[in-house]
N, C-alpha and C positions, 0 to 999 in steps of 0.2 A: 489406447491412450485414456489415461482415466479425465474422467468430466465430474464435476461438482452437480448435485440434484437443484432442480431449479426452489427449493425450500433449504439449501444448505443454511446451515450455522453453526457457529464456534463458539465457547465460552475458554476463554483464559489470559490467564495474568490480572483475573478480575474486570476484565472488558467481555462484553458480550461483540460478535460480529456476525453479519449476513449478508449477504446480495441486496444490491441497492434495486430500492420500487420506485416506483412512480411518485408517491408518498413521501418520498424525502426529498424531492426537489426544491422546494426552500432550503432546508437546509444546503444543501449540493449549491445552492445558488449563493446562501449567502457566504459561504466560503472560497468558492470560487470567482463569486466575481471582488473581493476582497483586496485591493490593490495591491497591498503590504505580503498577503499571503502566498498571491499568485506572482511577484514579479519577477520568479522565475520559471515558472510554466506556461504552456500555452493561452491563452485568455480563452474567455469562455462566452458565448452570447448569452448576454443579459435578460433575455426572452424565457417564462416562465414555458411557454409554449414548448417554445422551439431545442428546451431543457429535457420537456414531455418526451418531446419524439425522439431527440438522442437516444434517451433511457430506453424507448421503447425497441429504438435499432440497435442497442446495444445487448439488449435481452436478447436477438435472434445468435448473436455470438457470443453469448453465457449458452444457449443448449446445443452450439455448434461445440463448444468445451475449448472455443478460440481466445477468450478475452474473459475477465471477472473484474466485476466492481464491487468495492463494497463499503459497509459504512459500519460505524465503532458506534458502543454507546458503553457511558459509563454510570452507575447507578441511576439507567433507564434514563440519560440523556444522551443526543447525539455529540461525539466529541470528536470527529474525524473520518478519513474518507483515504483510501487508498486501491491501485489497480493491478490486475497482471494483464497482461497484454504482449502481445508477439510472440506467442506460446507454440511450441512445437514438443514435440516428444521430449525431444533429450531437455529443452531449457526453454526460461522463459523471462519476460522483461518487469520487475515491479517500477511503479513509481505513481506520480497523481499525488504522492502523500502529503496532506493537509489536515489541521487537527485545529481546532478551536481553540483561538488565542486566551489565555490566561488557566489553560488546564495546568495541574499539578503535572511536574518535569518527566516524569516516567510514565504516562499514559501515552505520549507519541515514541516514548521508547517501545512499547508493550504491543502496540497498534502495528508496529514495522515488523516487531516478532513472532505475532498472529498472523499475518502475509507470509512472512518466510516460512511458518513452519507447516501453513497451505502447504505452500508449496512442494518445501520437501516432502511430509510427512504424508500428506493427503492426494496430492498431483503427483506425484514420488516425478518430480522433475530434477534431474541433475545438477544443472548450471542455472546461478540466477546473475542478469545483466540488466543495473545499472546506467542511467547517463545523467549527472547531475550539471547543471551550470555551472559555470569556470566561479562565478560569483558568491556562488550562493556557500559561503565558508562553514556553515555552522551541517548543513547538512552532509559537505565535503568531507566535513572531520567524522563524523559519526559513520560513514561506511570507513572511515576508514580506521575507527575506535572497536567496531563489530570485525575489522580481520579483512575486509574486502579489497581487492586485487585491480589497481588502475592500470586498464590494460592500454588504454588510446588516448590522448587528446587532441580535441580540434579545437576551433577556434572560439567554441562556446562551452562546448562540452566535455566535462571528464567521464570515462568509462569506465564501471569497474565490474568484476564479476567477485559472485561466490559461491562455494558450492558447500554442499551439504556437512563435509566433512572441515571446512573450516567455519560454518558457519554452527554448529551446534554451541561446540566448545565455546566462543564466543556468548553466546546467547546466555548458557550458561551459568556463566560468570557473572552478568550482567540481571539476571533474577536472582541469584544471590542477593547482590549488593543492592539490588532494591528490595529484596523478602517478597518478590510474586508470587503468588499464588500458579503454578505450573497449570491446574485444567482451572 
């Protein structure tokens, strides 16, 4: 199973990204604990502390190569935060994704396409799985603008999955119409 080095980073679409440190916990906080940002994710304790020790148990599964966090910046400021999690060989789970309100519209687009292309490109994982809140419309449309496949819903949740081979084409498209810069 491939595992990311505990210094990984990316450059592309013009965003820099890394594994999240201890050192960005304000940030991490002031995002998360954000009413309007999070009122569809889990909450988060408010405790700068108890932020610390997350981050710190969550580094033992970034070198298990079970879980990754990381955080965006764009001309050297923080501008968002997104995770894989539930990782196994063949797939794996993104989401967390939060981006600092009033960034220009295609920095959370570019941010979500730095994850996925982890994923594929770097983790060469198969399947990626999705579960967005019934609510949350704005991010419902956009997997479903990128090609993503709503496989279940429950009572909060819609599921979707993608894989490599529909999510390139997609991506694609979509650094076109914004002129990304690809690395």
């Amino acid at each position: 199973m491939n595992t990311l080095p505990e210094n990984f980073e990316i450059t592309r679409y013009g965003i820099y990204g890394r594994l999240v440190t201890e050192d960005d916990v304000d940030f991490i906080l002031k995002l998360r604990t954000d009413k309007e940002l999070t009122k569809f994710i889990h909450p988060t304790d408010e405790s700068r502390e108890n932020q610390i020790d997350w981050i710190r148990n969550y580094k033992i599964r970034e070198k298990e190569g079970r879980k990754y966090y990381f955080i965006y910046f764009y001309n050297g400021t923080p501008v968002g935060l997104n995770r894989v999690y539930y990782r196994s060989e063949l797939y794996a789970t993104s989401g967390s994704w939060l981006c600092q309100p009033g960034i220009e519209t295609w920095i959370p687009i570019a941010i979500n396409f730095i994850l996925n292309d982890i994923i594929f490109e770097v983790l060469n994982i198969q399947l990626v799985v999705c579960d967005v809140r019934i609510g949350n419309k704005q991010v419902n449309k956009f997997h479903t603008l990128i090609g993503d496949q709503m496989i279940y819903q429950s009572e909060i949740d819609n599921f979707y999955y993608r894989t490599r081979d529909t999510y390139i084409p997609k991506r694609d498209k979509f650094v076109k119409l914004y002129n990304l810069k690809s690395k």
